[in-house]
C-alpha positions, 0 to 999 in steps of 0.5 A: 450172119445167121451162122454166126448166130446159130455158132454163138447161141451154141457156145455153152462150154466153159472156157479153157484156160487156153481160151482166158490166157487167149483173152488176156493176150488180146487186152480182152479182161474183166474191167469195171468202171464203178471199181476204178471210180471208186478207188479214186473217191477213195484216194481223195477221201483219204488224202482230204483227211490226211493231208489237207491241213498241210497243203492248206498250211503250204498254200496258205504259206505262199499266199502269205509270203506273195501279199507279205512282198508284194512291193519288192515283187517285179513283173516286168519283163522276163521278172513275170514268167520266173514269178510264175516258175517258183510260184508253180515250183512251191505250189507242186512241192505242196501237192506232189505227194498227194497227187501221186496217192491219187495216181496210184489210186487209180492204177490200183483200180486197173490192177487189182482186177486184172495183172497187166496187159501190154496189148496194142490190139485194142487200138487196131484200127477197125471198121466197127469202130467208125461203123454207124450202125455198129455204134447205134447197136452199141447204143442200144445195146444190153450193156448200155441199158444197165449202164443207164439203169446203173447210173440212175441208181447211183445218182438216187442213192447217193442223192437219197444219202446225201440229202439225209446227211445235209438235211440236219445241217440245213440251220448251220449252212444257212447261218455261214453266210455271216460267219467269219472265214475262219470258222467257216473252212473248218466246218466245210471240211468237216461236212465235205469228210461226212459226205465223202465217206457217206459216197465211198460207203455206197459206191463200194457196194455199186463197185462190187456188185458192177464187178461181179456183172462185168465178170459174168459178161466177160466170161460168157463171152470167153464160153467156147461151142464144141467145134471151138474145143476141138479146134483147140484141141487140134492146134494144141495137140496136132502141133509137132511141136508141142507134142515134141515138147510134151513128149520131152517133159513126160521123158524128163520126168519119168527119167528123174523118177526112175533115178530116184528110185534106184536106191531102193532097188535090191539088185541091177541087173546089167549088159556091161556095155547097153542094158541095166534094169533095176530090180526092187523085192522085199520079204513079202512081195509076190514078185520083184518090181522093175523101178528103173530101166534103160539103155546106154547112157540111161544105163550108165546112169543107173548103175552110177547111181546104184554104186553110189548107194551099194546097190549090188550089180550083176551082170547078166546079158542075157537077162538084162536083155530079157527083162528090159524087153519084157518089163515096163516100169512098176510093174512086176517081172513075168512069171516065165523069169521068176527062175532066173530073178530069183537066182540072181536075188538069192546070190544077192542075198547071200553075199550080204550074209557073208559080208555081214559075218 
């Protein structure tokens, strides 16, 4: 226990992405109930103002029809549950369309802090779970603490906004209880709208700041001591596999680079069967540069492409040997071999003259 402890209070490194991708696959994200609370209060505001009038015209429809046939209405026998299905049906049709504004609402609140996780690990039976000291802990615990603190704040707050909302109203309340029915549903409305925004204002500040609590605790919770970044370290770049895999992609892209660089090469100088390295010299450098070498296939490849954009081709075994095994790429051809290049440039150079005549 005491391990564990020391192992926790030493985790003072930042997570690796490894670590936070780790995280997401377990169903460990940053999850914020004020956000999705919020999202929903927001959907129903909105569809109060939206569409309240037309389910109030629907509902209102149906009421009107039930009462307007009455008399011709069976409830006897099986007349009852299909009385009951198209009333269900009608009332369904009025509402479906808000209903799923609020569904989505909800899901919004998920999404919109997190992409989505498919995880059954939180579902894991665990003995933590069933423990009753582990949930007296949680209890008491310093999340349940500002959860507490957060809903007493939300409770003064939007009772202290809410109570200077209603207050003025306090004369035109009391006045409805003898008002006509028609006259009251409006004003209901309007006031139950006032309200509503007055309570999304406020639970958008408690949303966002519970937010960026939530993520501070989540990524305190993803920070990693030394020995778990070398831990990590080892099973990524101790695995066979993924060096072979790093090994192939480093090849893959130093291949297309050198292919890319061949036509700008001024000579390839080639084994006819096995070698080719691909020379690049402009009036003013110190030396020719090899941007492209290789073997086989690889230089095969080469002079294709060096056929393709007329880079001359010289055959040189002995050179071309040479120089493969004496130049990395990019970098300049040793002084010892400046001789035997620059011949070779030089003959280059003057079948370019004779061509040009």
């Amino acid at each position: 226990m005491a391990e564990e402890e020391q192992d926790k209070n030493e985790k003072t490194e930042d997570p690796t992405q490894k670590r936070l991708d780790d995280a997401l696959k377990r169903g460990d994200v940053v999850k914020s109930q004020e956000v999705n609370t919020w999202f929903v209060i927001a959907g129903a505001t909105l569809v109060l103002i939206s569409f309240s009038g037309g389910m109030g015209a629907g509902v209102t429809a149906i009421l009107r029809g039930l009462i307007a046939n009455s008399w011709q209405i069976r409830v006897d026998g099986p007349a009852l549950p299909h009385l009951f299905e198209m009333i269900g049906g009608k009332l369904l049709a009025v509402v479906a369309v808000p209903f799923l504004l609020l569904m989505l609402a909800a899901l919004a609140g998920n999404v919109i802090q997190h992409r989505m996780v498919w995880s059954t690990e939180t579902m894991t039976p665990k003995l933590s779970k069933i423990s009753p000291a582990a949930g007296l802990k949680r209890q008491f615990s310093r999340q349940a603490l500002v959860n507490f603190a957060k809903g007493m704040v939300k409770l003064l707050l939007v009772g202290t906004v809410l109570t200077a909302l209603m207050w003025p109203e306090r004369r035109r309340l009391i006045a409805l209880a003898g008002t006509d029915l028609a006259a009251v549903l409006p004003l209901t409305l309007s006031l139950a709208l006032k309200q509503l925004g007055a309570v999304v204002a406020i639970l958008a500040v408690v949303a966002a700041a519970d937010y960026l609590f939530q993520y501070r605790l989540w990524y305190e919770r993803q920070k990693m001591s030394l020995r778990d970044l070398k831990d990590e370290f080892k099973q990524t770049e101790g695995d066979p596999t993924i060096r072979g895999k790093m090994r192939q992609v480093r090849q893959t892209r130093m291949r297309r680079r050198m292919m890319a660089n061949v036509p700008k090469a001024a000579v390839v100088i080639t084994n006819p069967t096995h070698y080719a390295v691909a020379l690049q010299y402009e009036r003013g450098m110190d030396a020719p540069v090899c941007v492209a070498k290789g073997v086989d296939l690889v230089a095969l490849k080469i002079r294709e492409i060096a056929d393709e954009h007329a880079v001359p081709i010289v055959e040189n075994p002995p050179l071309a040997r040479t120089l493969h095994a004496a130049v990395e790429l990019d970098q300049a051809i040793p002084p010892e071999h400046y001789k035997a290049v620059a011949e070779v440039i030089g003959y280059v150079m003057k079948l370019r003259r004779a061509v040009r005549r």
